[in-house]
N, C-alpha and C positions, 0 to 999 in steps of 0.2 A: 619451780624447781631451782632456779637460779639463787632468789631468796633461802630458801632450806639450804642450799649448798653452803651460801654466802655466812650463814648463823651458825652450820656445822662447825665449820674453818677456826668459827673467833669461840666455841664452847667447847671442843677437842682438844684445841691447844690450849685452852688454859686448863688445861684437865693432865695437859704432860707438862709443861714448863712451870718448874721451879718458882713461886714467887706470886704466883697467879690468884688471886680470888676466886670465892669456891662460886660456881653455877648453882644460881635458885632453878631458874627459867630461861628456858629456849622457845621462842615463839615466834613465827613468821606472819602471826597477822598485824596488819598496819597502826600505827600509833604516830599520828600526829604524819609526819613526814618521812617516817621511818617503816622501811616495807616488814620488817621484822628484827628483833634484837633479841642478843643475851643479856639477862640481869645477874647481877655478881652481889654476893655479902659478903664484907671481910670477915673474918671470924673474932674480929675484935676490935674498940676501938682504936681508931691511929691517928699518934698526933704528928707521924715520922714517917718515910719513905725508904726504904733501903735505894741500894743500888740493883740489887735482886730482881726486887721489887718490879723498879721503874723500867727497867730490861723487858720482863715477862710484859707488861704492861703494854709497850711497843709491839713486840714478838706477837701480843693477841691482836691488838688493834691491824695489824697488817695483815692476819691470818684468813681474813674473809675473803678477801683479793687472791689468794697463794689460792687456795680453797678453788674458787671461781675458776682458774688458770687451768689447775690439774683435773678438775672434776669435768669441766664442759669446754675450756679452752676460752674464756668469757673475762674481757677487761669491759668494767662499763662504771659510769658516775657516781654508781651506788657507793662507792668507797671512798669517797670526798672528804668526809667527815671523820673517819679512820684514819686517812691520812696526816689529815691535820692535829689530830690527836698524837698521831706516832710523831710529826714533826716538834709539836710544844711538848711533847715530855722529854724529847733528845736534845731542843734548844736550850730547857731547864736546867737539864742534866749537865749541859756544860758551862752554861752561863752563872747559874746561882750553886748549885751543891758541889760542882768540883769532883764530877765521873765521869772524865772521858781524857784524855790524849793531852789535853792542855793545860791539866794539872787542878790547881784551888784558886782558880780565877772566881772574880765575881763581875757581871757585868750589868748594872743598873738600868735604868728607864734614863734617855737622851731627858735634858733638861734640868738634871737633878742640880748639875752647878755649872755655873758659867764657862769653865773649862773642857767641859765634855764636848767629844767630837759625839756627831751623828755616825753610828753604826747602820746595819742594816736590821729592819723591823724595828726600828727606833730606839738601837741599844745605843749607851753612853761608852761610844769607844773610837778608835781607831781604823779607817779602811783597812791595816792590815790585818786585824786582828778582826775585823768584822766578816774577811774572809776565809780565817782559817776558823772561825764558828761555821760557815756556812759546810765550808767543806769536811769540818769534823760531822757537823747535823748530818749531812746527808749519805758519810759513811756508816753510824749507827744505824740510821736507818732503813739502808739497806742490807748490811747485816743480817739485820731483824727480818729486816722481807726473806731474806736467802733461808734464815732458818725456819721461820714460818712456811715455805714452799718444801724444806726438806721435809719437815713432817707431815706436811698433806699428801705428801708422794709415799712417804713411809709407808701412812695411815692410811691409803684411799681407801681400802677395801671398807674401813672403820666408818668415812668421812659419808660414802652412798649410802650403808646400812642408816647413820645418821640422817642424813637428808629426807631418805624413802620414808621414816618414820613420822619426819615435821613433814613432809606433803600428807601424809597421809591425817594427820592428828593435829596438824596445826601447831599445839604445844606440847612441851616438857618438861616438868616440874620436878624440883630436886630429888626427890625420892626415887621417880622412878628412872633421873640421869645415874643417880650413883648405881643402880643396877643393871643398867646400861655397861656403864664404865667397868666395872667386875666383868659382866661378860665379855669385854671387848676393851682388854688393855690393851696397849701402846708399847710394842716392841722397842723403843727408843727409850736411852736411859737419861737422867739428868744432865749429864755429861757433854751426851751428844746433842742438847737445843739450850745452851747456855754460853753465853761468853763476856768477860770483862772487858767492857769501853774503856776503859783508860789503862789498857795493859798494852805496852807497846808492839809485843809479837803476833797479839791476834789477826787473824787472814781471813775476809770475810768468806760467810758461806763454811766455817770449820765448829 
């Protein structure tokens, strides 16, 4: 039940948030180390990232945890790897593409030239500036947790009909999600699970 909730979480939300890759497969039997995952296609190839994009991206990968919280009240290990997921695409996001709060910085790999100070996680930077990454990273992030939780509270009603289905069937395969989704849209508009990191006035959780 935990798993099906946890895979609900990360295939609903990318089913409402902007930017998201479409769901092939929803499946909560085990693969490898993984108690169950959603598989994503883009709908084309990409040589390029929006900032949309890398947003939504976060927003899912948090989503199974948010899921977890509101369905059964359940923080547990299984979200390790989402985590870290959600944290390298926000460290990305400010260090190399230049979308978040700090502008069009770039920040390399410690080592590249002899003048580089050691940053934190081995960037080529400054302690001060190694800190205002940490604390930019970790306000994205939670952001994206906050809006990730808003729409599993939206959605629950959506989020257990989900779950009930993968306990009961194991998988679900694209065809019969998007008829799913038709029957069981998501009251929340684009509006409301989206926001610009490098917009100065954004208030997490809005």
């Amino acid at each position: 039940e935990n798993t099906a909730g946890h895979e609900a979480g990360h295939a609903h939300t990318s089913s409402v948030v902007p930017g998201s890759d479409p769901v092939v497969k929803i499946t909560i039997m085990r693969r490898a180390r993984a108690l169950g995952y959603v598989q994503y296609m883009p709908d084309g190839d990409r040589v390029s990232i929006t900032k949309q994009e890398a947003v939504a991206r976060i927003i899912t990968s948090l989503a199974g945890r948010a899921a977890q919280v509101v369905l059964f009240g359940v923080e547990d290990s299984g979200a390790s790897n989402d985590f870290e997921q959600a944290n390298n695409m926000a460290r990305t996001m400010i260090t190399r593409w230049g979308m978040s709060r700090l502008g069009r910085i770039f920040v390399g790999e410690a080592g590249a030239s002899p003048m580089n100070g050691m940053g934190t996680n081995g960037q080529s930077c400054g302690p001060e500036l190694a800190n205002r990454i940490d604390e930019e990273a970790a306000r994205i992030v939670e952001t994206c947790y906050q809006i990730a939780l808003k729409i599993a509270k939206t959605d629950e009603v959506i989020l257990r009909k989900l779950t009930a289905i993968l306990i009961e069937q194991e998988t679900m395969l694209a065809d019969e999600w998007k008829e799913f989704l038709k029957a069981n849209p998501s009251s929340l508009k684009p509006e409301d699970v989206t926001f610009d990191p490098a917009s100065p006035d954004v208030k997490e959780g809005k």
